[in-house]
C-alpha positions in Angstrom: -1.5 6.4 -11.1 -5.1 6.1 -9.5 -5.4 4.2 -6.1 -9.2 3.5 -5.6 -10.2 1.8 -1.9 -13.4 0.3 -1.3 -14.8 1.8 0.8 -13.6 5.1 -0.7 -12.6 8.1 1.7 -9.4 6.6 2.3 -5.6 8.7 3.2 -3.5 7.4 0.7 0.7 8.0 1.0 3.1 7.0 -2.5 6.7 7.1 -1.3 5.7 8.6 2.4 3.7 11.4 0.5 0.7 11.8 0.6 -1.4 12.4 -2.6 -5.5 12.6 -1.2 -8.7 11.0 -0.3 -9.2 8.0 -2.3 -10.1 7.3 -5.0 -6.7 9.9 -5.6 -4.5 10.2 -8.4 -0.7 11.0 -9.1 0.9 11.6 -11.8 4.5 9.5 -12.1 7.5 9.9 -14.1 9.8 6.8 -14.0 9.0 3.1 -13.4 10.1 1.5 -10.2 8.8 0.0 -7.0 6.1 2.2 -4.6 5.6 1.9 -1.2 1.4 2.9 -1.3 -0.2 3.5 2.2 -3.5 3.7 2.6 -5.4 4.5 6.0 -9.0 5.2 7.1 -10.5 5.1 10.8 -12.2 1.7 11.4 -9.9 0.2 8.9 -6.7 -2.1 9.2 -3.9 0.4 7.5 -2.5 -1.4 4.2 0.2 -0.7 3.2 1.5 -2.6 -0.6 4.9 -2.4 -2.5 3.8 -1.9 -6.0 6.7 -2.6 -8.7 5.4 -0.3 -11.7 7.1 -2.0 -14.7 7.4 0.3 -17.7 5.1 -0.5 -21.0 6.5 -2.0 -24.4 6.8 1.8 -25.8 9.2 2.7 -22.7 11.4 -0.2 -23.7 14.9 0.9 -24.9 15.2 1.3 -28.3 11.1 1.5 -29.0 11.5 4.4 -26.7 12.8 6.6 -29.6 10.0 5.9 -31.9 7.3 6.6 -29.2 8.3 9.5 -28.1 9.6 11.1 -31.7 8.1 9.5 -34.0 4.6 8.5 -33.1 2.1 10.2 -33.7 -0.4 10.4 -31.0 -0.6 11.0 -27.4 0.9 7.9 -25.6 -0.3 7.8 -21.8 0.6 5.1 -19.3 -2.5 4.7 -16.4 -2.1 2.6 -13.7 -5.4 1.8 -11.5 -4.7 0.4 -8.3 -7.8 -1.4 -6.1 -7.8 -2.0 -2.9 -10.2 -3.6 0.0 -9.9 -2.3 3.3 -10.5 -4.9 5.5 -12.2 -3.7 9.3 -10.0 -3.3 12.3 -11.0 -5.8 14.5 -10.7 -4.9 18.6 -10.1 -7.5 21.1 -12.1 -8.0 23.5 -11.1 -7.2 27.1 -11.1 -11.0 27.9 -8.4 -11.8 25.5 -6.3 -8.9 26.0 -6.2 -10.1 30.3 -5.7 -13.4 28.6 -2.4 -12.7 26.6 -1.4 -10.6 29.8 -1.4 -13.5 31.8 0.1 -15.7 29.2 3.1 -13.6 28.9 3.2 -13.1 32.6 3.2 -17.1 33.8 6.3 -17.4 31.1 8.4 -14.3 32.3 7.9 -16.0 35.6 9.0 -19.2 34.3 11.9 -17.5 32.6 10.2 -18.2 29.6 11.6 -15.6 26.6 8.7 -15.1 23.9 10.0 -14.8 20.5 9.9 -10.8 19.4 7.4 -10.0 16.5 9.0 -8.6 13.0 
């Protein structure tokens, strides 16, 4: 598995491990769903669930002839892209704003709903 960010230069975590600079590769033995993380200074940190499905020759069954019976090299490659997208910094103002906001509606008894 290859994860590629644009721009490149990129951390980049699989499963809470991380694997390199991007573009960086790993290489994967069984099919499921990845938590990828990718973070860079100046960059909004991504982070994607990936579900890897396996290909046709992985299928039960076809399995056996694939691996036994074929007779090349069968490799399964998975290129993942990703745009960073810039961090973007409030400005003072609107920081001070939001302060006040939340302040006027504690003082109102005003409960703001909790972020997920």
């Amino acid at each position: 598995m290859t994860v590629r960010t644009n721009p490149p230069g990129a951390v980049v975590s699989v499963d809470n491990q991380v694997i390199g600079i991007s573009p960086a590769a790993t290489p994967f033995t069984y099919y499921a769903a990845r938590d990828i993380r990718i973070e860079k200074d100046g960059y909004r940190t991504e982070t994607i669930r990936k579900q890897i499905n396996p290909p046709w020759y992985q299928w039960p069954g076809i399995d056996f002839v694939a691996e036994t019976l074929w007779p090349g090299e069968l490799r399964d490659e998975r290129i993942i892209d990703v745009q960073l997208v810039p961090k973007v910094v409030p400005s003072e103002e609107e920081v001070v704003g939001r302060a006040e906001t939340l302040r006027n509606q504690s003082k109102a008894g005003i409960v703001p709903a909790q972020r997920r």
